[in-house]
DSSP file (Angstrom, degrees, kcal/mol; ACC not computed):
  #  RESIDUE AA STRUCTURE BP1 BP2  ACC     N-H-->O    O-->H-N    N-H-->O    O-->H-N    TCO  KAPPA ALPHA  PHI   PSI    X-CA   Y-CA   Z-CA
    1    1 A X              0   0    0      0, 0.0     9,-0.2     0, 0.0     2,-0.1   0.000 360.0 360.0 360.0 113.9  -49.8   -7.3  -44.6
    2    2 A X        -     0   0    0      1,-0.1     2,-0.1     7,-0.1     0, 0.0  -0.309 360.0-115.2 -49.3 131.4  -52.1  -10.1  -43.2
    3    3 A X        +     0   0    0     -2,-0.1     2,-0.2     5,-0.1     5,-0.1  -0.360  54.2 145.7 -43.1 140.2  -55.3  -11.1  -45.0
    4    4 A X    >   -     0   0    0      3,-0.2     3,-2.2    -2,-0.1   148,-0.0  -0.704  58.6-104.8-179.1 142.9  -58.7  -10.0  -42.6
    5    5 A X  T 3  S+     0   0    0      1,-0.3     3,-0.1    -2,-0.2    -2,-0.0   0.676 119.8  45.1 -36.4 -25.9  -61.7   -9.1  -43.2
    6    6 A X  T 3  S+     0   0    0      1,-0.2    -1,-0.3    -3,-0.0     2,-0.3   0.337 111.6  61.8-110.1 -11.3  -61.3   -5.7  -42.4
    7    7 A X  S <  S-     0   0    0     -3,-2.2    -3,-0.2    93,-0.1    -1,-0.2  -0.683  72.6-145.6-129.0  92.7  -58.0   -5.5  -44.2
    8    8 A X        -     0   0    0     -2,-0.3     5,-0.1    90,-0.2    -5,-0.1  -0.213  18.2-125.1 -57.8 130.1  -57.7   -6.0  -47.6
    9    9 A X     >  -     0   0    0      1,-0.2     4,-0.9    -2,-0.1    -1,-0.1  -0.123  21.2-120.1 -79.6 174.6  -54.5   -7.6  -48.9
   10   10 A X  H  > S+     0   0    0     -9,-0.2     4,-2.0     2,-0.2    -1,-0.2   0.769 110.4  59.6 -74.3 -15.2  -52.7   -5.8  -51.5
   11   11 A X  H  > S+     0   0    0      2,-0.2     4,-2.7     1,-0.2     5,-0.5   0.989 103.9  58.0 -56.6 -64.2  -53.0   -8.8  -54.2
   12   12 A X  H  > S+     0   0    0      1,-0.2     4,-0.7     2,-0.2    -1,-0.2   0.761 106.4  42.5  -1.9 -58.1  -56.6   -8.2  -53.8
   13   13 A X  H >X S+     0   0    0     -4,-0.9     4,-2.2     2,-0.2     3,-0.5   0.987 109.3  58.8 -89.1 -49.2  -56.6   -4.8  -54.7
   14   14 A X  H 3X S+     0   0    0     -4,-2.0     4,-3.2     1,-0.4    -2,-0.2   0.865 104.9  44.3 -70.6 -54.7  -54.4   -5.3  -57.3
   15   15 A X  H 3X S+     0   0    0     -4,-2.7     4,-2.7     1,-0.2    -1,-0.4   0.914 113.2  65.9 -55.9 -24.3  -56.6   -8.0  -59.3
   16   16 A X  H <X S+     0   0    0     -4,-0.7     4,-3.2    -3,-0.5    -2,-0.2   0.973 104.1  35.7 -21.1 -75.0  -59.1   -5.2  -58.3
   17   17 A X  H  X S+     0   0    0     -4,-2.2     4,-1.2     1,-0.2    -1,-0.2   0.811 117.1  52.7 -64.1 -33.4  -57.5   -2.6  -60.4
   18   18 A X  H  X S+     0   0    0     -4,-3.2     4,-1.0    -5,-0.2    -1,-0.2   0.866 114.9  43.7 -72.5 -29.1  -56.7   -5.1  -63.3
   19   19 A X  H >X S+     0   0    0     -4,-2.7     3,-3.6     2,-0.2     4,-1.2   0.976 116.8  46.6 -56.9 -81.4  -60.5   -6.2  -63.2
   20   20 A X  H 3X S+     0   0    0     -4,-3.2     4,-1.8    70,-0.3    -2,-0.2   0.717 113.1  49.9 -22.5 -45.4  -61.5   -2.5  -63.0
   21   21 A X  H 3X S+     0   0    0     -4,-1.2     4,-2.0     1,-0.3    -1,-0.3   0.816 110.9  47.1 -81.9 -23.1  -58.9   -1.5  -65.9
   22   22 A X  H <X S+     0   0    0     -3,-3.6     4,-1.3    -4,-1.0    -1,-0.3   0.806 108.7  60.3 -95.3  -9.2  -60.2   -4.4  -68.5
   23   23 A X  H  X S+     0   0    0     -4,-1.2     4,-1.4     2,-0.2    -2,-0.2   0.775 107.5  37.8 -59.7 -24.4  -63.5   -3.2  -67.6
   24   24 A X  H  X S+     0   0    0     -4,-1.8     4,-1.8    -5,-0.4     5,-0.5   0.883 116.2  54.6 -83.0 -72.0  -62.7    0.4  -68.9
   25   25 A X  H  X S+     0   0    0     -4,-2.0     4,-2.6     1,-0.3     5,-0.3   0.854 107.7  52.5 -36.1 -33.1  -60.7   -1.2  -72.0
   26   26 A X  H >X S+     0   0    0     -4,-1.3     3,-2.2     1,-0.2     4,-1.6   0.975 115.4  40.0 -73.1 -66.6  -64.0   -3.3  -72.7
   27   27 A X  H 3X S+     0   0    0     -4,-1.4     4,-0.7    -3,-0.4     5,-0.2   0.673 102.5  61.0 -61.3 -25.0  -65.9   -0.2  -72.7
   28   28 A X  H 3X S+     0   0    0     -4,-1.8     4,-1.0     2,-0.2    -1,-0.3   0.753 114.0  56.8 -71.2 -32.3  -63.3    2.2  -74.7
   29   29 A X  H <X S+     0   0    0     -4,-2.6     4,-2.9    -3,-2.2     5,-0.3   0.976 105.7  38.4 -56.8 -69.1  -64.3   -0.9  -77.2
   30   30 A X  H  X S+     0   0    0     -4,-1.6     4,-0.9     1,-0.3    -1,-0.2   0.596 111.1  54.3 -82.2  12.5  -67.5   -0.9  -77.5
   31   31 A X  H  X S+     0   0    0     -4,-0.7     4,-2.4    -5,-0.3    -1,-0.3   0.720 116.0  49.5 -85.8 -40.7  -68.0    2.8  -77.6
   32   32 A X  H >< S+     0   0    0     -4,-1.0     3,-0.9     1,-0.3     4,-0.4   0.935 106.1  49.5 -56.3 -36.3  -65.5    2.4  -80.4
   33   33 A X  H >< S+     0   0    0     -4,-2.9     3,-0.7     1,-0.2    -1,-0.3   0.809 110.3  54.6 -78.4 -29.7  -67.1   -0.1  -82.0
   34   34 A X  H 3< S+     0   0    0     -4,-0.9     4,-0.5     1,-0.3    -1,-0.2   0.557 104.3  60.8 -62.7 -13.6  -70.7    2.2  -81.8
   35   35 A X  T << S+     0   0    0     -4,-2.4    -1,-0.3    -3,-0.9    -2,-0.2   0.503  97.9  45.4-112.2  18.0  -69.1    4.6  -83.3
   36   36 A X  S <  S+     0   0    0     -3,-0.7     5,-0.3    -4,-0.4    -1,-0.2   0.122  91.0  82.9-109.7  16.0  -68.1    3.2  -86.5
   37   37 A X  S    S+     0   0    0     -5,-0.1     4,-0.2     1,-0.1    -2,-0.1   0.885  95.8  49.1 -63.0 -54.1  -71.7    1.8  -86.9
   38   38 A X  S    S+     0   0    0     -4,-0.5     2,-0.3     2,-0.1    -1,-0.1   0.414 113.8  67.6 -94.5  13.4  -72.3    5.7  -88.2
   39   39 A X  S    S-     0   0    0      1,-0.1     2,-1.8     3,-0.0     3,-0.1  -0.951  94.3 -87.6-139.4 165.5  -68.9    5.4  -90.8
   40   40 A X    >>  +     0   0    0     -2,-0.3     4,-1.5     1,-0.2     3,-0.6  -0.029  49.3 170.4 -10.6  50.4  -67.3    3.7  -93.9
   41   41 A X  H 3> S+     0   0    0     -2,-1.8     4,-3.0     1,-0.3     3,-0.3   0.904  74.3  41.7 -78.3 -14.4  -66.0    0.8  -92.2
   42   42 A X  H 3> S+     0   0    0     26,-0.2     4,-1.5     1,-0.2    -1,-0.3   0.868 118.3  50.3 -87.2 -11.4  -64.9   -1.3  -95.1
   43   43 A X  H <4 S+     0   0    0     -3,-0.6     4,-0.4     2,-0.2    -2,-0.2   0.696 106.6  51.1 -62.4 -22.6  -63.6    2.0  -96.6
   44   44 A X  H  X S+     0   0    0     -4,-1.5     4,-1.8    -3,-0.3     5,-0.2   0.718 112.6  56.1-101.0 -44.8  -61.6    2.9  -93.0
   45   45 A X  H  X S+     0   0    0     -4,-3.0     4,-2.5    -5,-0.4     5,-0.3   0.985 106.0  52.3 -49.2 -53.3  -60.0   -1.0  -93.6
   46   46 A X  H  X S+     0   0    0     -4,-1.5     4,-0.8     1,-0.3    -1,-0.2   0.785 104.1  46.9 -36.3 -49.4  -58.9   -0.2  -96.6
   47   47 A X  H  4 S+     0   0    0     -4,-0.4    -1,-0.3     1,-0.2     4,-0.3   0.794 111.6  52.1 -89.1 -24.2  -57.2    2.5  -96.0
   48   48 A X  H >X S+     0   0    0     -4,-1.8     4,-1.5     1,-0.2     3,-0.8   0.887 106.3  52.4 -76.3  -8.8  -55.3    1.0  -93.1
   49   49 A X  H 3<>S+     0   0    0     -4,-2.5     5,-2.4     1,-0.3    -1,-0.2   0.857 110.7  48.1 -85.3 -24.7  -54.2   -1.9  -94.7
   50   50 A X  T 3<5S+     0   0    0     -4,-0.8    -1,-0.3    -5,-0.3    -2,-0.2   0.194 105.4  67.5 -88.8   7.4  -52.8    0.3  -97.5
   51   51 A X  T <45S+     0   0    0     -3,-0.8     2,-1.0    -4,-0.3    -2,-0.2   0.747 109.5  31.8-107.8 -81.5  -51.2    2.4  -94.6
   52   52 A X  T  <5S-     0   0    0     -4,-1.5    -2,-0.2    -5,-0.2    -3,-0.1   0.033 120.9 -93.9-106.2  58.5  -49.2    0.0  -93.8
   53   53 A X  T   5 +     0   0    0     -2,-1.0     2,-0.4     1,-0.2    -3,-0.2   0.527  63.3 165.5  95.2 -13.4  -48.3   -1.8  -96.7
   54   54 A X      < -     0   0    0     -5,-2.4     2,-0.7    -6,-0.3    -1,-0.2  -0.394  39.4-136.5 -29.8  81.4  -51.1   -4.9  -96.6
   55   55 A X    >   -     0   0    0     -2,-0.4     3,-4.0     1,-0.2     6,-0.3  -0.395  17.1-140.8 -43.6 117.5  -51.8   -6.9  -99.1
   56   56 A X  T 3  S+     0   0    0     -2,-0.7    -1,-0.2     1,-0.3     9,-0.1   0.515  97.1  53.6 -65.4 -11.1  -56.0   -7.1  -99.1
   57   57 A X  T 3  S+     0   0    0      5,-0.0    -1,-0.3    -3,-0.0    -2,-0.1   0.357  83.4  96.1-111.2  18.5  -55.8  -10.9 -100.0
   58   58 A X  S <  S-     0   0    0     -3,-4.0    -2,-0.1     1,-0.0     5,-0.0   0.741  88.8 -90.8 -80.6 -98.4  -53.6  -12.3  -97.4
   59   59 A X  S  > S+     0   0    0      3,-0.1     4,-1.5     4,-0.0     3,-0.1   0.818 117.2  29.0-121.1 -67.7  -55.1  -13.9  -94.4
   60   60 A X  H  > S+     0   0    0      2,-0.2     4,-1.1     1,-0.2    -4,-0.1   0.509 111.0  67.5-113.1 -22.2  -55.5  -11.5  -91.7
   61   61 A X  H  > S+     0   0    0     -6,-0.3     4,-1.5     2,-0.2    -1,-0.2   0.766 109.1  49.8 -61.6 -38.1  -56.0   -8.3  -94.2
   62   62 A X  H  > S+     0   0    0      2,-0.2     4,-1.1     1,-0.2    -2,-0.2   0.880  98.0  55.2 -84.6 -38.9  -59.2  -10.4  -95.0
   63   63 A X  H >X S+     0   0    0     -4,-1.5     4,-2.8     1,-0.2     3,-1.5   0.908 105.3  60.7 -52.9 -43.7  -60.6  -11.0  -92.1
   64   64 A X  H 3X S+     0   0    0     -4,-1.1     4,-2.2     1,-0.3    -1,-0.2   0.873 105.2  42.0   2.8 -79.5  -60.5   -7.5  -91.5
   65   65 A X  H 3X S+     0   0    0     -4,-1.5     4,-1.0     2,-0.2    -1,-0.3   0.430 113.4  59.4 -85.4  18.3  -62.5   -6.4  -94.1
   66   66 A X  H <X S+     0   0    0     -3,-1.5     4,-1.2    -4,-1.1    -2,-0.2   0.889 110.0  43.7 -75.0 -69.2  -64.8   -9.6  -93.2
   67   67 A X  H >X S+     0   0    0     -4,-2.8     4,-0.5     2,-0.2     3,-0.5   0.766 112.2  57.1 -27.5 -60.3  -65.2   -8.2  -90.0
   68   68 A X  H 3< S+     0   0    0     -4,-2.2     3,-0.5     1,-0.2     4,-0.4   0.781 107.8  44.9  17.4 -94.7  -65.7   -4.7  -91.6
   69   69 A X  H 3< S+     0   0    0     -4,-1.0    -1,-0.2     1,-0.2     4,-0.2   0.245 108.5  55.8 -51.1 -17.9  -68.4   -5.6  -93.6
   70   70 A X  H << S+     0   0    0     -4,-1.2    -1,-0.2    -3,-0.5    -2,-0.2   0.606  87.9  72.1 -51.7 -50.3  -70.0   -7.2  -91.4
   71   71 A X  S >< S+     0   0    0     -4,-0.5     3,-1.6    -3,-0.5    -2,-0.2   0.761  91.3  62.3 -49.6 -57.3  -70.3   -4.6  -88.5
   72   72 A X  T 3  S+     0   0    0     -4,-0.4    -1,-0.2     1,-0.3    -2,-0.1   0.912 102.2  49.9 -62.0 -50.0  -72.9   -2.6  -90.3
   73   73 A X  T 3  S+     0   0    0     -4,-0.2    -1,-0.3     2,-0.1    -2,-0.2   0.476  92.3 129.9 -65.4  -4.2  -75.4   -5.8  -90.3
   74   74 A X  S <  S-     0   0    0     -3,-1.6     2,-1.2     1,-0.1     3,-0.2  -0.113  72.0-112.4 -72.0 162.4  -74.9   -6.3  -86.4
   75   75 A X    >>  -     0   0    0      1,-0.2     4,-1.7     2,-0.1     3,-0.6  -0.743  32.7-171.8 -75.6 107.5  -77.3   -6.6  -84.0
   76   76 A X  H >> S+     0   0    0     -2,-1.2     4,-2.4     1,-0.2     3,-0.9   0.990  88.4  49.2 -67.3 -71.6  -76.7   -3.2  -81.9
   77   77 A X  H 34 S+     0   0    0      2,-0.3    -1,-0.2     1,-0.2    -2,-0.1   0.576 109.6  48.6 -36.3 -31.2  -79.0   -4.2  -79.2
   78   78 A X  H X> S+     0   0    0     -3,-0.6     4,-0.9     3,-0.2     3,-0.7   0.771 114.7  50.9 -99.3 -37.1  -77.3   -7.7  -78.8
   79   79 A X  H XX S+     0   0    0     -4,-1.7     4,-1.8    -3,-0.9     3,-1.5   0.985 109.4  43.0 -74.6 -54.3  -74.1   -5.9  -78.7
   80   80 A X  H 3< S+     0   0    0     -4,-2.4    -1,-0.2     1,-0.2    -2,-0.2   0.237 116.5  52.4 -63.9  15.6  -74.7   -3.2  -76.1
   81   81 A X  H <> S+     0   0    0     -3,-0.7     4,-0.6    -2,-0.3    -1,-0.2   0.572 113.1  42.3-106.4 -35.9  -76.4   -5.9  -74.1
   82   82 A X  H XX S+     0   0    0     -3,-1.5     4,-1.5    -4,-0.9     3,-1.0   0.974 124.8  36.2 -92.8 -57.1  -73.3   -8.5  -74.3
   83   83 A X  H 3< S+     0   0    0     -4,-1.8     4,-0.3     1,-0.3    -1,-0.2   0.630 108.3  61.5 -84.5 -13.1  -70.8   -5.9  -73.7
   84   84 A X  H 3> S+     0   0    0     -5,-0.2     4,-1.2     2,-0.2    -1,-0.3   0.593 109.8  40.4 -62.0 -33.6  -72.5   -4.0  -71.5
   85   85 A X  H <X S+     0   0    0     -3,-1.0     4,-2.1    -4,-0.6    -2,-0.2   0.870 109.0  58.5 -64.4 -47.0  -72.7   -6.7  -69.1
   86   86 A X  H  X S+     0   0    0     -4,-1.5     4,-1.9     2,-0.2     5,-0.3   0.775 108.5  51.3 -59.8 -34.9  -69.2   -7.9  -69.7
   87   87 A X  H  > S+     0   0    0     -5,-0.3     4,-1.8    -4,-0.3    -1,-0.2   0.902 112.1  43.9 -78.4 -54.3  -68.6   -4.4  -68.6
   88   88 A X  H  X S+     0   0    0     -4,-1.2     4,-1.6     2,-0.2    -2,-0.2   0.684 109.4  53.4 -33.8 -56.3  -70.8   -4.7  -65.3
   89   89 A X  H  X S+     0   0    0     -4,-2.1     4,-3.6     2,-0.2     5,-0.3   0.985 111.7  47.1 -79.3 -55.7  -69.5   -8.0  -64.2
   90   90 A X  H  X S+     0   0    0     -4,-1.9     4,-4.4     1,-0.3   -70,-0.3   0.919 112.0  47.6 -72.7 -56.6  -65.9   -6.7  -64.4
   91   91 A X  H  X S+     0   0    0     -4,-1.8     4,-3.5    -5,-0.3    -1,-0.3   0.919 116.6  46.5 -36.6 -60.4  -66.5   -3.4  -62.5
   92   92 A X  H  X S+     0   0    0     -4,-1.6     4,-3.7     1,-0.3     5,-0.4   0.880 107.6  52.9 -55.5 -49.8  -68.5   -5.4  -59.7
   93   93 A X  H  X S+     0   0    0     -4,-3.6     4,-2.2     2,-0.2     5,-0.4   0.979 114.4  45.0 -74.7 -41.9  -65.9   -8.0  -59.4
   94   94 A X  H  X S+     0   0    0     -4,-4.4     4,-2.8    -5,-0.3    -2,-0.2   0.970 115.5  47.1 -31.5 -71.5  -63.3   -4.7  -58.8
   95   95 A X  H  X S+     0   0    0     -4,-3.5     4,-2.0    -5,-0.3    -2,-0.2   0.836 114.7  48.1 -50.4 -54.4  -65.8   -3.2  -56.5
   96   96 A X  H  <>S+     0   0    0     -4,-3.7     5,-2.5     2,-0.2    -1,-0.2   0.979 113.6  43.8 -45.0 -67.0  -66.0   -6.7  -54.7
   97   97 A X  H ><5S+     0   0    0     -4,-2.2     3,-0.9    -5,-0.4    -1,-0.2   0.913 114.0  51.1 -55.1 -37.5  -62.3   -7.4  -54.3
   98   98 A X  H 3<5S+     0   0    0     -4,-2.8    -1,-0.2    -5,-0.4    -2,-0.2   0.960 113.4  42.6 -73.3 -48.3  -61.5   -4.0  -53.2
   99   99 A X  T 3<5S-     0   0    0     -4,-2.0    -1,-0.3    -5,-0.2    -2,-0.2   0.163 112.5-123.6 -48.1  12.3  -63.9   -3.9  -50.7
  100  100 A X  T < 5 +     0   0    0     -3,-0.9     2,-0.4    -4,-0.2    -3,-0.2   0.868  51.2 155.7  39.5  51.0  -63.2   -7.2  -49.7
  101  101 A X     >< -     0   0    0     -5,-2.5     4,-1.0    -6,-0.2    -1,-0.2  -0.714  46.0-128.5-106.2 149.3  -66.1   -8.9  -49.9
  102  102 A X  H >> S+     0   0    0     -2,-0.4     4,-2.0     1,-0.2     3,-1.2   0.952 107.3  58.3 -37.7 -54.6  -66.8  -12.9  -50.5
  103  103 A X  H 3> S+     0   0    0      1,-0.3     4,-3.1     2,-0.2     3,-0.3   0.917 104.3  43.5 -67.3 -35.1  -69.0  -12.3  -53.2
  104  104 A X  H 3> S+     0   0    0      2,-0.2     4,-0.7     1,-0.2    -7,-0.3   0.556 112.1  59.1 -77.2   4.6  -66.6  -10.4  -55.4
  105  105 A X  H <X S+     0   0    0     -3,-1.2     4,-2.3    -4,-1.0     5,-0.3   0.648 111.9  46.5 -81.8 -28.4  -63.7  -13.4  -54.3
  106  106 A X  H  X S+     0   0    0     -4,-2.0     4,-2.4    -3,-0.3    -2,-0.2   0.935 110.0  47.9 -87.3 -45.8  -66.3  -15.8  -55.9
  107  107 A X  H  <>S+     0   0    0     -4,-3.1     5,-0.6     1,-0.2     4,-0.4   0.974 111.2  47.9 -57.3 -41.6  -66.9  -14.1  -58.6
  108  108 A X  H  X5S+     0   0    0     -4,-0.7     4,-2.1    -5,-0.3    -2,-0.3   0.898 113.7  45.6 -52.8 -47.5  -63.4  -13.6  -59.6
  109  109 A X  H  X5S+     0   0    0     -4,-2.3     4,-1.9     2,-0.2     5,-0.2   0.976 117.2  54.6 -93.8 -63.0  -62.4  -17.5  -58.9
  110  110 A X  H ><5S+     0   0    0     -4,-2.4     3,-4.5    -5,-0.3     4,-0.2   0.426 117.3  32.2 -34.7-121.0  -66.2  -18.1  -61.2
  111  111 A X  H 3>5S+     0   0    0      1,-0.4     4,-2.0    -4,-0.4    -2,-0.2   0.598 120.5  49.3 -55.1 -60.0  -65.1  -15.9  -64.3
  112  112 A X  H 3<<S+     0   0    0     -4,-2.1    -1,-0.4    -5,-0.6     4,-0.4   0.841 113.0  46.9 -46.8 -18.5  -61.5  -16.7  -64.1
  113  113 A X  T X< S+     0   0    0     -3,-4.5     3,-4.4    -4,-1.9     4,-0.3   0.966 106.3  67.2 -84.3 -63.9  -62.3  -20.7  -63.9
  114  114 A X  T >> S+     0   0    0      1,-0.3     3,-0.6    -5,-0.2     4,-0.5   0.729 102.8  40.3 -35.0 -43.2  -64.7  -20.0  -66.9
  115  115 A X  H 3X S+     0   0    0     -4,-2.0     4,-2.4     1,-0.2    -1,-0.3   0.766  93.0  85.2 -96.7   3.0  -62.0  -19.2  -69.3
  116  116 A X  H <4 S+     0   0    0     -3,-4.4    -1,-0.2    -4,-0.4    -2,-0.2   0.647  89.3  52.6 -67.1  -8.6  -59.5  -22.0  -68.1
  117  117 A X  H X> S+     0   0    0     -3,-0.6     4,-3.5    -4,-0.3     3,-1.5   0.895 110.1  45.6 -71.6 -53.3  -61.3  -24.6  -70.5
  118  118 A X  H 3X S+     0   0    0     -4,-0.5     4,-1.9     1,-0.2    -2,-0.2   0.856 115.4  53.9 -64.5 -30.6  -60.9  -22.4  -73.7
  119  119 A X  H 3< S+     0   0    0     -4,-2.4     4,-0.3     2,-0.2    -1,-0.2   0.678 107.2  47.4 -48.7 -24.6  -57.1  -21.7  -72.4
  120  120 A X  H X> S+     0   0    0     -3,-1.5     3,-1.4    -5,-0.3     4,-1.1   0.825 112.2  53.3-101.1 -72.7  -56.5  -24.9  -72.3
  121  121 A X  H >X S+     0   0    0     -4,-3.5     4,-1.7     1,-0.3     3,-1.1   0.835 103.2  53.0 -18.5 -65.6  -58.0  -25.4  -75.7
  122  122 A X  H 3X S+     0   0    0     -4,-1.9     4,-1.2     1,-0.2    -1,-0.3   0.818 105.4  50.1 -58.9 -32.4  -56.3  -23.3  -77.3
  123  123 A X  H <4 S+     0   0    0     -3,-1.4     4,-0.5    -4,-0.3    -1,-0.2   0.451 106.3  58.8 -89.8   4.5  -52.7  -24.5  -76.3
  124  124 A X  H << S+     0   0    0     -4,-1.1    -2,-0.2    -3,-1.1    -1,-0.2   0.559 122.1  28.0 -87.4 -33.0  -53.8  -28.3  -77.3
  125  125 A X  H  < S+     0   0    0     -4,-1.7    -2,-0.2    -3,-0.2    -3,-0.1   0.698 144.9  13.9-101.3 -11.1  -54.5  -26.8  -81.2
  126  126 A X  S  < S-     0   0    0     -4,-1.2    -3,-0.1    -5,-0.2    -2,-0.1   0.128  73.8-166.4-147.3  27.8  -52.0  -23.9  -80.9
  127  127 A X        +     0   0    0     -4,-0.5     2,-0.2     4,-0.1    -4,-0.1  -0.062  15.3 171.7 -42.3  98.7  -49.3  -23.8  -78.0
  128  128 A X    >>  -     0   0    0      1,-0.3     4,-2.1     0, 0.0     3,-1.0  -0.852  49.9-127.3-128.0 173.0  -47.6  -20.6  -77.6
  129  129 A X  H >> S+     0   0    0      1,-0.3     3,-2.2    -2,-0.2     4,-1.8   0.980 117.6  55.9 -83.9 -58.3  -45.2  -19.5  -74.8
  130  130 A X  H 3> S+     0   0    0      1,-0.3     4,-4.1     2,-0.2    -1,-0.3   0.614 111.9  49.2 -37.5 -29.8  -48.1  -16.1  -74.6
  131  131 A X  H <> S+     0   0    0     -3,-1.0     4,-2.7     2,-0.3    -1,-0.3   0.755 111.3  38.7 -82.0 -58.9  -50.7  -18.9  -74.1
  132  132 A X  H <X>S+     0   0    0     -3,-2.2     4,-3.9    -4,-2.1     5,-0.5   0.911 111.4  61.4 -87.1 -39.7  -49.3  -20.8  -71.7
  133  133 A X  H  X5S+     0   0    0     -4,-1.8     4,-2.6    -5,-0.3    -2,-0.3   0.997 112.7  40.6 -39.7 -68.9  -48.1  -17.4  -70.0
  134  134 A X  H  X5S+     0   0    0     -4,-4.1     4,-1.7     1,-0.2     5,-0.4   0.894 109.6  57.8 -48.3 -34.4  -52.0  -16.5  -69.7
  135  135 A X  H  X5S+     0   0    0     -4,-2.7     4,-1.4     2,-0.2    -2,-0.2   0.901 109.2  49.8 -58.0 -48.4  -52.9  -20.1  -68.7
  136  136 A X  H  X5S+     0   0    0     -4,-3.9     4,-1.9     2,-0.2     5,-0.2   0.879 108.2  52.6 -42.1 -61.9  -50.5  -19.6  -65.8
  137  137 A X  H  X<S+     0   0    0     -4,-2.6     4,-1.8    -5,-0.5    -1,-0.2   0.770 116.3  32.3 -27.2 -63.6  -51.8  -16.7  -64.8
  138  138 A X  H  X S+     0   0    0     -4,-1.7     4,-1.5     2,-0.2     5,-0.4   0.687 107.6  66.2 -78.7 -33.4  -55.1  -17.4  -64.5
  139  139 A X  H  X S+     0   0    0     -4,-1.4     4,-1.8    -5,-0.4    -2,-0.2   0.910 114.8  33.5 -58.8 -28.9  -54.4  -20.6  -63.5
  140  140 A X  H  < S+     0   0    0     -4,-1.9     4,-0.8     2,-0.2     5,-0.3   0.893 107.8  68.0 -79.5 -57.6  -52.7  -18.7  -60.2
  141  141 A X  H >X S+     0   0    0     -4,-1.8     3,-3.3    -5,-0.2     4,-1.4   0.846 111.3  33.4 -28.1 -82.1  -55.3  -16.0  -60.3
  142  142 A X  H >X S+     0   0    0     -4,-1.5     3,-2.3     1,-0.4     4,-1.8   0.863 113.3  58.8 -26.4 -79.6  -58.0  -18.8  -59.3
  143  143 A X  H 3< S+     0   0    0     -4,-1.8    -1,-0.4    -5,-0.4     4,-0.2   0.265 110.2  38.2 -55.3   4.7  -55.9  -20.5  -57.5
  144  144 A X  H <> S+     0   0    0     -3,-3.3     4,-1.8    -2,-1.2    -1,-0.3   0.566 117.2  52.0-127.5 -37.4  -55.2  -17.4  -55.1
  145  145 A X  H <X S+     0   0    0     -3,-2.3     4,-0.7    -4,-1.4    -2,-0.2   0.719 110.3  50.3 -71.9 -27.7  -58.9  -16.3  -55.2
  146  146 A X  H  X S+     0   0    0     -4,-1.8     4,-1.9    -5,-0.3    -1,-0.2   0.829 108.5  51.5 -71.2 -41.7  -59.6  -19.8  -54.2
  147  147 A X  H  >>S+     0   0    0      2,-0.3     4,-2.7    -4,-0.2     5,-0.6   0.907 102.9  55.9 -11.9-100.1  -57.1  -19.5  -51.5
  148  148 A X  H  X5S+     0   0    0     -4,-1.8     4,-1.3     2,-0.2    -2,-0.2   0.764 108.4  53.1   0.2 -60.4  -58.6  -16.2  -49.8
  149  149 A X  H  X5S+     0   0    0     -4,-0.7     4,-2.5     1,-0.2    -2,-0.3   0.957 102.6  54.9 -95.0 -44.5  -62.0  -18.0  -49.6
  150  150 A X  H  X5S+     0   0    0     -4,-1.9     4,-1.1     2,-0.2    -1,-0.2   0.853 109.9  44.3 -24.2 -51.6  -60.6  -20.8  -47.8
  151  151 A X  H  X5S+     0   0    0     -4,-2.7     4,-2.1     2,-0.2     3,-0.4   0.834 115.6  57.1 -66.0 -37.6  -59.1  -18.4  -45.1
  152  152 A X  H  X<S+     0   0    0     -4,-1.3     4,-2.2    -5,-0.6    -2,-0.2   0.992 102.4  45.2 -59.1 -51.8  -62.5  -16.9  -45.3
  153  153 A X  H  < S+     0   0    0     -4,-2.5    -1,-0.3     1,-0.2    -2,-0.2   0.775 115.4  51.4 -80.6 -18.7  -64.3  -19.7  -44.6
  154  154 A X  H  < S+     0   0    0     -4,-1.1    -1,-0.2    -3,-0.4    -2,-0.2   0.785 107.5  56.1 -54.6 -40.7  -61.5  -20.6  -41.3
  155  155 A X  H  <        0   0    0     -4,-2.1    -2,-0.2     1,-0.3    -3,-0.1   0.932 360.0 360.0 -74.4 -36.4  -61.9  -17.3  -40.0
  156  156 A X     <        0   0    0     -4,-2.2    -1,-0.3    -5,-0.3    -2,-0.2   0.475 360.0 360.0 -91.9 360.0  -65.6  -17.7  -39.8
């Protein structure tokens, strides 16, 4: 299936559906995260870390309950502003790509380019085959989106 304006390819749709799908995951977050605003959350750590088996002073057991404790003191507003956007952008850039439109090729190539410094960062202090797997990824994502708008910009 040929690329055209009028026909969207099936890669297209696909980052479509994966934009569309971390946009629901983002939101299945932060409704979770609003709803443990109204409970026990360093009490609800507790008990999972004792569910399976945690010691509560190793590393990642703490951070936990750092995080935890924490939660209660957040800025609600600052969070349903940031993730609510997050939430926005990712839906739009679906809706774009699936309609085949410029602007949702641009966004995608923008947001995906946006995390390739911090990718790249992270595998210069921490190199892990998942890492470099994502880096790849994206690194294609862009490069495909990039691609697309290039034809775009022949066709026209």
């Amino acid at each position: 299936m040929t690329h055209s304006p009028s026909n969207p390819s099936r890669a297209l749709r696909t980052i479509a559906l994966f934009e569309a799908l971390k946009g629901a995951a983002a939101l299945a977050l932060l409704l979770g995260v609003l709803d443990l605003l109204h409970r026990d959350v360093h009490r609800l750590a507790m008990d999972l870390i004792g569910r399976f088996g945690l010691d509560p002073h190793a590393p990642y057991p703490t951070l936990l309950l750092h995080y935890a404790d924490a939660l209660p003191g957040a800025q609600v507003h600052t969070l349903l502003l940031v993730g609510g956007a997050y939430v926005a952008l990712r839906w739009a850039e679906a809706y774009g790509l699936w309609r085949d439109r410029a602007w949702g090729e641009w966004l995608g190539a923008l947001s995906g380019g946006l995390y390739l410094p911090f990718e790249i960062s992270h595998l210069l202090h921490r190199p892990t085959w998942s890492g470099w797997l994502v880096l790849a990824a994206n690194l294609a994502l862009v490069a495909y989106l990039l691609r697309v708008l290039y034809k775009r910009r022949l066709q026209h």
